[in-house]
C-alpha positions in Angstrom: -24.4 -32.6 -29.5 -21.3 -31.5 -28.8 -20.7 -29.2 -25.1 -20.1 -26.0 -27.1 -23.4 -26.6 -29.6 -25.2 -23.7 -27.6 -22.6 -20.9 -28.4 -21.6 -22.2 -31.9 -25.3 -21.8 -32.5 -24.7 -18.4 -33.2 -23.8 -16.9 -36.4 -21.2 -14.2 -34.6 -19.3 -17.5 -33.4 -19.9 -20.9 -35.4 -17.4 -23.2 -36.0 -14.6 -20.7 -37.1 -15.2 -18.9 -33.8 -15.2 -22.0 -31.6 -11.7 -23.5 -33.4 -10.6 -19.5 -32.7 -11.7 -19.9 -28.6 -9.6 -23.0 -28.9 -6.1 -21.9 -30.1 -6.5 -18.4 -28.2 -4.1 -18.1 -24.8 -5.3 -15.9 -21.8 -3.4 -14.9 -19.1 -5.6 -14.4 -16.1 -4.0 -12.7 -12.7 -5.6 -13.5 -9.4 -8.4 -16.0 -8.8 -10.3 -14.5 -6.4 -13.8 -13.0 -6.6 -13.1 -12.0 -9.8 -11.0 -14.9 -11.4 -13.1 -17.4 -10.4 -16.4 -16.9 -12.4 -13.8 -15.7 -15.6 -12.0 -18.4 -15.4 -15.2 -20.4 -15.2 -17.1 -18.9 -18.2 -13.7 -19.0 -20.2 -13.1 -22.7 -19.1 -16.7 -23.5 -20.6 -16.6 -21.7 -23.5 -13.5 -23.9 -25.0 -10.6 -21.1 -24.5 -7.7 -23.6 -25.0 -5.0 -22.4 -22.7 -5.3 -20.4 -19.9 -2.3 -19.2 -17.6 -3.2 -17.9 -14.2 -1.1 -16.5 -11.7 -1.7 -16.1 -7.5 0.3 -16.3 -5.0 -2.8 -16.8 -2.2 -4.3 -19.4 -0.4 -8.1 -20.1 0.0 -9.1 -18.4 3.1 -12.1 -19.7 4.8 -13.4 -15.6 5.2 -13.3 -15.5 1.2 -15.7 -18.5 0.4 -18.6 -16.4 0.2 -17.7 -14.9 -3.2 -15.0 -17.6 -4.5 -17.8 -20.6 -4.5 -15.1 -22.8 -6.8 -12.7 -23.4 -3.6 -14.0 -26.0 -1.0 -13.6 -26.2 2.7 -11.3 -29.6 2.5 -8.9 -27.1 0.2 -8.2 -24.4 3.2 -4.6 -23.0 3.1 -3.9 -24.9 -0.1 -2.8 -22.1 -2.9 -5.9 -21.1 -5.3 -4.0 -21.2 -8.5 -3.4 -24.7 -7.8 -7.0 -25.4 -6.2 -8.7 -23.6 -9.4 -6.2 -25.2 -11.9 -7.4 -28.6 -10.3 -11.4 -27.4 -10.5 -10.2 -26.2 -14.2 -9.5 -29.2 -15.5 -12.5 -30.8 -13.8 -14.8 -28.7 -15.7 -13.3 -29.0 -19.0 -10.2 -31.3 -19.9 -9.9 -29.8 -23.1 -8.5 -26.7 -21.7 -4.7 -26.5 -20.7 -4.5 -24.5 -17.5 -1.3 -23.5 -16.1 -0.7 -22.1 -12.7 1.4 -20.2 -11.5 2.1 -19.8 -6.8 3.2 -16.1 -7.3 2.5 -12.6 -7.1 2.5 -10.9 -10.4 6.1 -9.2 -10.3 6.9 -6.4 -12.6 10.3 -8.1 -13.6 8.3 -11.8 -14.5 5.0 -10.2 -15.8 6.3 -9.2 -19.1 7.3 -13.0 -19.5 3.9 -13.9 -19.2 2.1 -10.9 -20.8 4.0 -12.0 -24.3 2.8 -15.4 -24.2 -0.8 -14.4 -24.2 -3.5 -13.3 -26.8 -5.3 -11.0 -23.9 -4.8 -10.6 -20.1 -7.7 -10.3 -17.2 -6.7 -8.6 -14.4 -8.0 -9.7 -11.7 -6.0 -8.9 -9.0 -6.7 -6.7 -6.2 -3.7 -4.1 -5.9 -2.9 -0.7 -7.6 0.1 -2.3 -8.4 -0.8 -5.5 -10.4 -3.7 -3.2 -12.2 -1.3 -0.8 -12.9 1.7 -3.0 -13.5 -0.5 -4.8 -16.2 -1.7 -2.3 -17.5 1.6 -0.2 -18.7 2.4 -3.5 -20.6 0.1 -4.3 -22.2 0.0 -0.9 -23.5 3.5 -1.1 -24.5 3.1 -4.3 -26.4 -0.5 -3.7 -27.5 -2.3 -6.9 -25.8 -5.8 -6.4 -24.7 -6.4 -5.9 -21.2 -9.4 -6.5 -19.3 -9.3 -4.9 -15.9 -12.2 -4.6 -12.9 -12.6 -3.8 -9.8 -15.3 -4.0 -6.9 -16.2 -2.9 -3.3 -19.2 -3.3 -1.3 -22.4 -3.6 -3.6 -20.8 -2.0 -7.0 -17.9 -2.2 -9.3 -17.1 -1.8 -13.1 -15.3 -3.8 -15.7 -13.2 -2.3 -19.2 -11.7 -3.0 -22.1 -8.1 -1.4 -21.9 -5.2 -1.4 -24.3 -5.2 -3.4 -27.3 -5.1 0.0 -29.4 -7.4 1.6 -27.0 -6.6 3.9 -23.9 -4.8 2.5 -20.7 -6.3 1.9 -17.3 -4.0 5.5 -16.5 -6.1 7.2 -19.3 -9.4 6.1 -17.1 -8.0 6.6 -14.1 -5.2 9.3 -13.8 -5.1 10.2 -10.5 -5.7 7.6 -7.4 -8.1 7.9 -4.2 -5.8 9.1 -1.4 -6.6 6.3 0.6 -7.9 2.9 -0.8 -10.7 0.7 0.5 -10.7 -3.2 0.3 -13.2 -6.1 1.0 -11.3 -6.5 4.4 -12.4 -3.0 5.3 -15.7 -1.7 3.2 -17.0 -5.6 2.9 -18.3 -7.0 -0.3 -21.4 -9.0 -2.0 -20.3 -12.3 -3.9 -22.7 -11.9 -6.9 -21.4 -8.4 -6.9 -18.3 -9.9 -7.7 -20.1 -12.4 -9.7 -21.3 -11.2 -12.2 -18.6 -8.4 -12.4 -15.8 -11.3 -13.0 -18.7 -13.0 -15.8 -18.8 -9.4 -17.6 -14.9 -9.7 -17.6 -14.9 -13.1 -19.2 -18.0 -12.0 -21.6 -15.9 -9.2 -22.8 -12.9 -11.3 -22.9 -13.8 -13.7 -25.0 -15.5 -11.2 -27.7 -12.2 -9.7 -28.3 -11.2 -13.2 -29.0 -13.7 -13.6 -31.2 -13.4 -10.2 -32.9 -16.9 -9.6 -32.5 -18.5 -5.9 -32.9 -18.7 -3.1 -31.7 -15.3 -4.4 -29.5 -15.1 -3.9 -26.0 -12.2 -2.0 -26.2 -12.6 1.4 -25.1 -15.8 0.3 -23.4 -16.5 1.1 -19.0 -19.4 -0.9 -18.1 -20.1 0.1 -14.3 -23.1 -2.2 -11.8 -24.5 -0.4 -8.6 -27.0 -3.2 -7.0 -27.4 -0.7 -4.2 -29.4 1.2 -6.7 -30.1 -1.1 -9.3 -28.6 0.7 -11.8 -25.6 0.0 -14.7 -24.0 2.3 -16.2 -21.1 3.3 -18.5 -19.1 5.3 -21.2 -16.4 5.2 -24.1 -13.2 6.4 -23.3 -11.7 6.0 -27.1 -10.2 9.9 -26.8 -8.9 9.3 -23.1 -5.4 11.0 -23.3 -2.8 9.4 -21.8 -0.8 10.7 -18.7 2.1 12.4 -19.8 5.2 10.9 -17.4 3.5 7.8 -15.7 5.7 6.6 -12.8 6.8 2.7 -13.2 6.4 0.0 -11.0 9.7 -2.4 -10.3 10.0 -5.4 -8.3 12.3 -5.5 -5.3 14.9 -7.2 -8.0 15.2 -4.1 -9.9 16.5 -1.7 -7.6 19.6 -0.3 -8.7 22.7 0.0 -5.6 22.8 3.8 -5.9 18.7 4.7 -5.5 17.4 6.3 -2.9 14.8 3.9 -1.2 11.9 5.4 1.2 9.9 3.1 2.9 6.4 4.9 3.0 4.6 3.0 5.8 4.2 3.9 8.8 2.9 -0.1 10.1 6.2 -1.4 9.3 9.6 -1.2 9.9 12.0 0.1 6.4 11.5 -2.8 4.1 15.6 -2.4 3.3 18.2 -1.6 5.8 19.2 1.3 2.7 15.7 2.6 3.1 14.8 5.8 4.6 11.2 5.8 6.6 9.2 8.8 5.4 5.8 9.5 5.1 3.8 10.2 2.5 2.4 13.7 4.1 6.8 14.5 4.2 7.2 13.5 0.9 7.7 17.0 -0.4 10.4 17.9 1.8 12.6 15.0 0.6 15.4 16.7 -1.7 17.2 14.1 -3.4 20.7 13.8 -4.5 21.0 14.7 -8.0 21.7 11.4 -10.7 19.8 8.8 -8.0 16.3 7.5 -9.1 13.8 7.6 -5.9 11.8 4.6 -4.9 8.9 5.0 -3.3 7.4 1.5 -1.7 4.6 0.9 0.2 1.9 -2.2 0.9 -0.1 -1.4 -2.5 1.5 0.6 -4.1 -1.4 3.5 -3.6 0.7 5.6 -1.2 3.2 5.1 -3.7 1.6 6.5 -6.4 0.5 9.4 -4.8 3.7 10.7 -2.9 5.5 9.9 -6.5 3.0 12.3 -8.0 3.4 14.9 -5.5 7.4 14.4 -5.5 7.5 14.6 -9.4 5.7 17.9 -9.6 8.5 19.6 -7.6 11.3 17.4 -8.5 12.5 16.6 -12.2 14.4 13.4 -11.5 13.4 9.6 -11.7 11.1 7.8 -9.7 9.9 4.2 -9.7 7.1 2.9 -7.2 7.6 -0.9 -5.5 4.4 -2.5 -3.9 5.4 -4.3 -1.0 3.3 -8.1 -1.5 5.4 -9.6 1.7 
């Protein structure tokens, strides 16, 4: 009996599907709550190379809901810790980490070399970031998100809408786990519906996840969901950069107001002032903040009174 007998058992997977799990590549951003039961569930079903990318360290106040790290492995980076837990669990796969924040001038790098992408990082920015490429190149995208007792998973990209079509316009101000607390087998079984949808566009079973929102509310007990195959796609989207793609004659504005300008060039405005700013005509405007949230938002208040270029940076450091 071989490890994968179970799965190969059935007739939508088999011994085509399993030697198709094999040679497939997936490129998995953060290992948190949500990366580590994907990478898990990926790891045992015999995905043959798996990239994953963080730039964190384990952090003794997030073992409640990443149950792969161990307390000896404190302060060591998780991509390395998982990779290492990884290849414990199955040998077979190649796992490749990566110590890094998912930047907007390397992502595309490591979007290309995948078959699909699970985003599983925790910022507007990496969601978004990952999402307007693998719209542009037409990899699947598996994206979630979760906060206190509920969350939702979905199949993006890939020929189906973007995580923009789902999500067009942003909360004003943006929770996190730090703030609004979260369950671990919230997370749980969020990240194990990521990997379960993963790894049926792999096998090209049907109906495809694609197009699919599947929601979980454990305060109610209650899932829930809909198809967003129509879900038009925002009209001017405003890009993310990376600090290495500013340009010498953009304008820069620092948008927080908890930190000094990021950039001796940048102007320190807030988002509530963001109207007033008139720009010098040719310039593109940068907008940067922590998460790229109040980013998003003052660039969508800007562009609707302004006709020039903007681009958003999400400050990771």
């Amino acid at each position: 009996m071989t490890r994968y007998t179970r799965q190969m058992v059935l007739p939508e997977i088999g011994a085509d599907g399993q030697a198709r799990l094999a040679r497939s590549h997936v490129l998995v951003v953060g290992a948190g709550g949500l990366g580590v039961p994907a990478l898990q569930y990926l790891a045992g079903a015999g995905v043959g190379h798996i990239t994953l990318v963080d730039g964190d360290s384990v952090e003794i106040g997030n073992l409640h809901r990443q149950p792969i790290y161990r307390m000896d492995q404190l302060g060591q980076p998780k991509a390395r810790a998982a990779a290492a837990a990884i290849s414990a669990l199955n040998p077979d796969v190649v796992i490749t980490p990566h110590v890094a924040w998912l930047d907007p001038a390397t992502a595309p790098e490591w979007v290309a070399g995948a078959d699909l992408v699970l985003d599983c990082a925790d910022t507007f920015a990496a969601s978004l970031t990952l999402s307007d490429i693998c719209r542009d190149t037409g990899k699947p995208l598996i994206t979630a998100s979760v906060l206190a007792l509920s969350g939702y998973v979905a199949g993006c990209c890939g020929g189906a809408p973007s995580l923009r079509a789902i999500f067009p316009d942003l909360p004003q101000r943006g929770a996190t786990c730090a703030t609004a607390g979260v369950m671990g087998p919230v997370v749980g079984a969020i990240g194990a519906l990521q990997a379960q949808m993963a790894l049926s566009v792999l096998l090209g079973l049907t109906p495809a996840p694609l197009g699919q929102l599947v929601s979980l509310d454990v305060a109610r007990w209650r899932m829930g969901g809909f198809r967003f195959d129509r879900a038009p796609e925002p009209d001017a989207p405003l890009p993310f950069i990376a600090r290495s793609q500013t340009r010498a004659n953009d304008l820069l504005v620092d948008l927080r107001a908890e930190a000094p300008p990021f950039s001796p060039a940048a102007r320190h405005i807030l988002p509530e002032n963001i109207t007033a700013l008139t720009p010098p005509a040719g310039c593109r405007v940068v907008l940067a903040c922590a998460t790229g949230l109040r980013a998003h938002n003052a660039g969508q208040a800007l562009q609707a009174r302004w006709p020039g270029q903007i681009a958003l940076l999400a400050l990771t450091d």
